[in-house]
C-alpha positions as CSV (number, residue, x, y, z in Angstrom):
1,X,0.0,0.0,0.0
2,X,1.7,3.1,-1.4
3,X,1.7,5.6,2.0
4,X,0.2,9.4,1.5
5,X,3.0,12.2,1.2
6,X,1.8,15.6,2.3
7,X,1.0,17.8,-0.2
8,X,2.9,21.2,-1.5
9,X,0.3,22.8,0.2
10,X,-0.1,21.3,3.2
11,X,4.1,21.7,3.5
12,X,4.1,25.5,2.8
13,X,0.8,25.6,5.4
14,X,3.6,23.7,8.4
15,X,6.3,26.2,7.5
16,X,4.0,29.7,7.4
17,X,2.7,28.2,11.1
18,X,6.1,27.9,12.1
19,X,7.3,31.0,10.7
20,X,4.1,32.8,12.7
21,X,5.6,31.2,15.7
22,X,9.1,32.1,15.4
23,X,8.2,35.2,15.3
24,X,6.5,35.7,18.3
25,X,8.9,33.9,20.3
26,X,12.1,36.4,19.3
27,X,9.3,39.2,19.2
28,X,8.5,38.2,23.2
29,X,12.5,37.5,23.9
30,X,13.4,40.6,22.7
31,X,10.7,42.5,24.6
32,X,11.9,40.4,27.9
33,X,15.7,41.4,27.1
34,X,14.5,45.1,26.5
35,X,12.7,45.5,29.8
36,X,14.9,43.8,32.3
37,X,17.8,45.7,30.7
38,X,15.5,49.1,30.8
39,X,15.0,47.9,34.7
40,X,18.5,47.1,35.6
41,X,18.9,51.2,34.2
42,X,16.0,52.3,36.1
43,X,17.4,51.1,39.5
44,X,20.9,52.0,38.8
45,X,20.0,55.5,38.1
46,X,17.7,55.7,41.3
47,X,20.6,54.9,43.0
48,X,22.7,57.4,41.8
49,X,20.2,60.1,42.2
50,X,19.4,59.0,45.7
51,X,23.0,59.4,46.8
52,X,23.0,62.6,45.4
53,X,20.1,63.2,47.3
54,X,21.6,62.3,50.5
55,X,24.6,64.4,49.8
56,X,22.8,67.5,49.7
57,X,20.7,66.8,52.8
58,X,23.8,66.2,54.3
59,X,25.9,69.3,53.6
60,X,22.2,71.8,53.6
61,X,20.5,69.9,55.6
62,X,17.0,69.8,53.3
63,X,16.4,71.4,49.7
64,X,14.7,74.3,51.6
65,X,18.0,74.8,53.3
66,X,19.7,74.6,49.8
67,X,17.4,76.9,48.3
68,X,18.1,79.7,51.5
69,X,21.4,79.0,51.3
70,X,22.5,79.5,47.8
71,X,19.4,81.7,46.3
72,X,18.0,83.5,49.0
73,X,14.9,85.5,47.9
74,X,15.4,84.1,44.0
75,X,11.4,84.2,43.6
76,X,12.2,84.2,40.0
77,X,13.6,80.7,40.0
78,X,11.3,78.3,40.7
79,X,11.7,75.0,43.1
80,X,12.1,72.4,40.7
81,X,15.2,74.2,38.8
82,X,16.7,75.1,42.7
83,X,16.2,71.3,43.5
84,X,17.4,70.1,39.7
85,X,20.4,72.0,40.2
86,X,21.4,70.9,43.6
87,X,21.0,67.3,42.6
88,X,22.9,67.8,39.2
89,X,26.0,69.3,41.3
90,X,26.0,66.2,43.2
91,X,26.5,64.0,40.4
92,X,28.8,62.7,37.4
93,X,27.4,64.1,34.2
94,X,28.2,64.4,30.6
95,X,25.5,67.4,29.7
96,X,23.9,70.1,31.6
97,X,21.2,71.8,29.5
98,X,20.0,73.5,33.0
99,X,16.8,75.5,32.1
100,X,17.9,76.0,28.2
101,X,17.4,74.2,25.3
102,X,16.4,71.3,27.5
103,X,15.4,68.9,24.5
104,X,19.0,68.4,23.5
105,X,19.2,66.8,27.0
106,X,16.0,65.6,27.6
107,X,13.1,64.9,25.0
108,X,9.0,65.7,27.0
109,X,7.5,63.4,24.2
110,X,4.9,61.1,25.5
111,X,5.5,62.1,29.4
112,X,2.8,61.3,31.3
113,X,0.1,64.0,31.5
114,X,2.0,65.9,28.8
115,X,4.5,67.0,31.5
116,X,7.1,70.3,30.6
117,X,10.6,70.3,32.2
118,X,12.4,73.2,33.7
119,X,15.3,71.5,34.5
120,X,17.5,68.7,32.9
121,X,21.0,67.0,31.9
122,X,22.1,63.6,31.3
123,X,24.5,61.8,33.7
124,X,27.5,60.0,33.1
125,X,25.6,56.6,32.6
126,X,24.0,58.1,29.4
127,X,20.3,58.6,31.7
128,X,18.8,62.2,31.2
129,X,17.1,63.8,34.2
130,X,14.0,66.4,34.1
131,X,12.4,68.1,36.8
132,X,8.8,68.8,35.8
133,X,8.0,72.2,35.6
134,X,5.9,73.8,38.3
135,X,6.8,75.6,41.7
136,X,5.3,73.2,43.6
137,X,6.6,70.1,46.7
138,X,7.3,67.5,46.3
139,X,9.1,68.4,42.8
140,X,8.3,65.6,40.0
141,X,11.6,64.2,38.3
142,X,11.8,62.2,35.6
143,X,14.5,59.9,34.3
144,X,14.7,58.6,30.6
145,X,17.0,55.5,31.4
146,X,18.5,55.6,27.8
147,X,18.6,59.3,27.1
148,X,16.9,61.4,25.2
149,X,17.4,59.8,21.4
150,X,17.6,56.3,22.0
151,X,15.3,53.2,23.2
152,X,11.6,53.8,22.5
153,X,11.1,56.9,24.0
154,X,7.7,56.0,26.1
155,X,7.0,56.5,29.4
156,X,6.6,53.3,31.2
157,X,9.0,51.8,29.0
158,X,12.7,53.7,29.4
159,X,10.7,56.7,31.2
160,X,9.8,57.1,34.4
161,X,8.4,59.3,37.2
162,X,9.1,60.2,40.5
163,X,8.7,62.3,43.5
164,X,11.6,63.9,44.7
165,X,12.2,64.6,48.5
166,X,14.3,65.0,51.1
167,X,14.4,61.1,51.9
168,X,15.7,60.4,48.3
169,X,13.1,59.3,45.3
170,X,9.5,58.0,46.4
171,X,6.9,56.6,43.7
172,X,4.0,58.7,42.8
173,X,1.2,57.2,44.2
174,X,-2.3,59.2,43.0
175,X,-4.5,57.3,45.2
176,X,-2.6,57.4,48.3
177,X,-3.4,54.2,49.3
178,X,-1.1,50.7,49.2
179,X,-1.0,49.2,45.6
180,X,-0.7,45.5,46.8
181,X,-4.4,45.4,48.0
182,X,-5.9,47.9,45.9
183,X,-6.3,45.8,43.0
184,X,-5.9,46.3,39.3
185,X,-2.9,48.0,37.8
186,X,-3.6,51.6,37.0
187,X,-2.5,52.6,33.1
188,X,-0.2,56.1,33.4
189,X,0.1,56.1,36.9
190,X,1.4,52.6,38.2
191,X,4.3,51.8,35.7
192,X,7.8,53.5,37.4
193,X,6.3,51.5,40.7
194,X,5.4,48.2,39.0
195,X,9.0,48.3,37.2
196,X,10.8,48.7,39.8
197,X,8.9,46.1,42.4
198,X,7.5,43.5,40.3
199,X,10.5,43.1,38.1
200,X,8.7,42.9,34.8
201,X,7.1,45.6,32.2
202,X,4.2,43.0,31.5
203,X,2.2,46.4,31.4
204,X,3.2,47.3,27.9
205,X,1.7,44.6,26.6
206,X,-1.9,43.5,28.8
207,X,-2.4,46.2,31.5
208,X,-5.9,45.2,31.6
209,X,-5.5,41.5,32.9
210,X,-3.1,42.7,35.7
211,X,-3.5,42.8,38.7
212,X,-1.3,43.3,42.4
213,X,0.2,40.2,44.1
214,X,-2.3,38.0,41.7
215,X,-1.5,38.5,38.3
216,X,1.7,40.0,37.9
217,X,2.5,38.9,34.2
218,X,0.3,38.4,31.4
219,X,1.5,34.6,31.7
């Protein structure tokens, strides 16, 4: 009995199925490579920042001490540049744009809540820093791990939000109450947190099906 060989279409069917699947498994590897690396950034950089943090609390004693001390009764300047520069003088860097021609150090696109900076540069590490413009406490930074013309240029993905106090760097937190037993993941408010805790930027890809200490991956 002469056995049945698949037909021409039935092979090119196989192959196209395995192609489609290929596919998606470098598509997912490369997303997985792209976030932990974008994480690995993130926490390096906060850790930079917060020693430069404790530096000026250590020789001023608070940012309002900073701000007495070196520009007493500047009205004109407003906190966030006062607290941008006195974290920027604590730390390596390769480009101060200050409060000019901030783009060429750090680029606003997609920040959340179409957020303006006053104040920026780019460290040593090649991560640019802006303080959100305003004249308000806590001052909002910013910190695009990759810079300002490379990686995907997204905020939850290599840009990411913080408060900025006295302590060192503190997540923003808009509904002031603990994340891990509130439930669902919040789109444009919980990324720079979920990062940095849960290890993953799942969030990019299903933020609907996620949710704290249940569903922390869309696996």
């Amino acid at each position: 009995m002469r056995k049945k060989a698949f037909t021409l279409s039935e092979v090119l069917m196989v192959i196209a199925i395995l192609g489609v699947v290929a596919m998606l498994t470098v598509t997912n590897t490369a997303s997985n490579v792209d976030a932990h690396k974008n994480i690995l950034a993130l926490k390096s950089t906060m850790g930079q920042v917060d020693a430069a943090i404790a530096k000026v609390v250590s020789e001023y004693g608070s940012f309002e001490e900073y701000r007495n001390e070196k520009h007493p009764g500047a009205d004109y300047m407003s906190i966030a540049n006062i607290v941008g520069e006195a974290i920027r003088n604590q730390m390596s860097i390769n480009k101060g744009c200050g409060t000019r021609n901030i783009s060429s150090c750090f680029s606003t696109a997609n920040l959340r809540n179409n957020a303006t900076c006053a104040y920026a540069f780019i460290l040593s590490n090649g991560a640019s820093i802006c303080m959100k413009s305003g004249n308000t406490t806590p001052v909002t930074m910013f910190i695009d791990v990759d810079g300002p013309n490379n990686g995907e240029d997204k905020y939850g993905s290599d840009k990411f939000e913080f408060k900025v106090t006295d302590e060192g760097l503190d997540f923003i937190d808009g509904s002031g109450s603990n994340r891990r037993t509130r439930g669902s993941f919040v789109a444009n408010q919980d990324e720079t947190i979920w990062a940095f805790t849960v290890g993953n930027q799942d969030y990019l890809i299903c933020p609907n099906d996620l949710r704290w200490g249940s569903k922390e991956s869309c696996n």
